[in-house]
C-alpha positions, 0 to 999 in steps of 0.5 A: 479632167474627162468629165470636166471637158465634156460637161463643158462642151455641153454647157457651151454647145447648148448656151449657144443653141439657145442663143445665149452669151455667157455674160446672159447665162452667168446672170441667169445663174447667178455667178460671174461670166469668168465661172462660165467660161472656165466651165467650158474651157474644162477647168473647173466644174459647176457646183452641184446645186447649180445642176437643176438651173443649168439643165433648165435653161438650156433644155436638156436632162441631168443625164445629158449634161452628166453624160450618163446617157446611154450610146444608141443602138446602131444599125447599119451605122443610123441610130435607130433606137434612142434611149428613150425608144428603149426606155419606154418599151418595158415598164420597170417593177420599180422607178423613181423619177425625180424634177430637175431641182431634186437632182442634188439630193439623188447624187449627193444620195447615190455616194452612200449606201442608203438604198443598200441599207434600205433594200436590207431591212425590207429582206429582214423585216419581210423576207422581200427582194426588191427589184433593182430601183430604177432612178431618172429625171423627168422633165415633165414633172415640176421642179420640186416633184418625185414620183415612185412607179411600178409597172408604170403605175404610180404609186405615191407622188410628192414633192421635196425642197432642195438646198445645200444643206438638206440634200441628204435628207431629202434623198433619205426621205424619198428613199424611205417612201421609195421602199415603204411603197414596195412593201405595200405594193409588193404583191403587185411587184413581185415577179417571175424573176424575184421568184426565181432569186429567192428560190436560187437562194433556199437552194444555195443555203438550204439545198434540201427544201427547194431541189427537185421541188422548184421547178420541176414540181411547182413552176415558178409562176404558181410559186410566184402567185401563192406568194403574192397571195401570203403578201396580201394576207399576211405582209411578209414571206420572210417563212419562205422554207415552211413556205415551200413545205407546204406546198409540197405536202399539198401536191 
């Protein structure tokens, strides 16, 4: 009942903040003002594909009215550094950020195993790691909009059509051109710290080909270069062990 209470309070805070009755909300949203009010008295939650209007006419984010918001950081007790202080500070290798009406679909989405299965085929097909993804609403984007980033660089932009029977759908096809862009972006993806899991893993199943070569005799970075030098040419580095042989037949 925690999550029902505190969606509550949220809903409630928020209506009367934009100067709201319950009667004028429940209208905007198409439901009874009983709904409302045992929305806010905890017993009962809003369905799902209300979230995306709920958020916009109060004026706050999924994750606000969800309660995934993260505490501040606090320094001599005065929040110094808010979420989106933080958030903004390092670009991520990878991001989805998502309109408010695609919310749905991503939470509906987030209940499978469909970016695990996904993130397995790329490692499969082309021996990529990807980063871990990045998921967020923005709303500054419209509605209906996605978009995938890395670095802060757009990548691709589209848009998705939500409704109660075509969530999961909508989800796969995002998370579909979420992985298609990292493996063709990869070379631009690819970090110090993948560098670093990939070669942890030769080292784990393979303990003669990476063990005093990296990085003791190749440093990570020239590792990490050379391999986003094969991505470019040749599409996979999934050959990671002849890979790493010759490189250090080279030296």
């Amino acid at each position: 009942m925690q999550m029902e209470y505190q969606i509550g309070n949220i809903i409630s805070q928020y209506r009367q903040n934009q100067k709201m009755t319950q009667e004028e909300f429940a209208a905007r949203l198409g439901v009874t003002p009983q709904a409302v009010s045992k929305w806010e008295r905890g017993n009962g939650l809003p369905d799902i594909t209300l979230v995306g209007d709920i958020c916009r006419l109060l004026h706050i984010s999924a994750d606000l009215l969800l309660g995934i918001q993260e505490k501040p950081i606090v320094e001599n007790n005065n929040a110094v550094f808010s979420k989106e202080i933080r958030n903004n500070l390092i670009a991520d290798p990878l991001t989805l950020e998502f309109g408010i009406n695609i919310t749905p679909c991503v939470i509906e989405g987030m209940k499978t195993d469909y970016i695990n299965q996904k993130r397995n085929q790329l490692a499969k097909e082309a021996g990529m790691l990807t980063p871990l993804l990045r998921i967020m609403d923005n709303t500054e984007l419209g509605v209906k909009e996605y978009r995938i980033l890395s670095y802060g660089k757009v990548l691709r932009q589209g848009e998705e059509t939500v409704d109660e029977t075509n969530k999961m759908e909508c989800f796969e096809r995002i998370i579909t051109q979420v992985f298609e862009q990292c493996k063709i972006h990869y070379h631009e993806i690819l970090n110090k710290e993948i560098v670093k899991i990939l070669v942890d893993n030769i080292k784990e199943q393979y303990s003669g080909i990476a063990d005093g070569l990296v990085p003791e005799r190749i440093s990570y970075l020239t590792l990490e270069k050379h391999l986003k030098k094969i991505v470019q040419e040749q599409g996979s580095i999934r050959d990671f062990i002849h890979i790493l042989e010759e490189l250090e037949e080279a030296l």
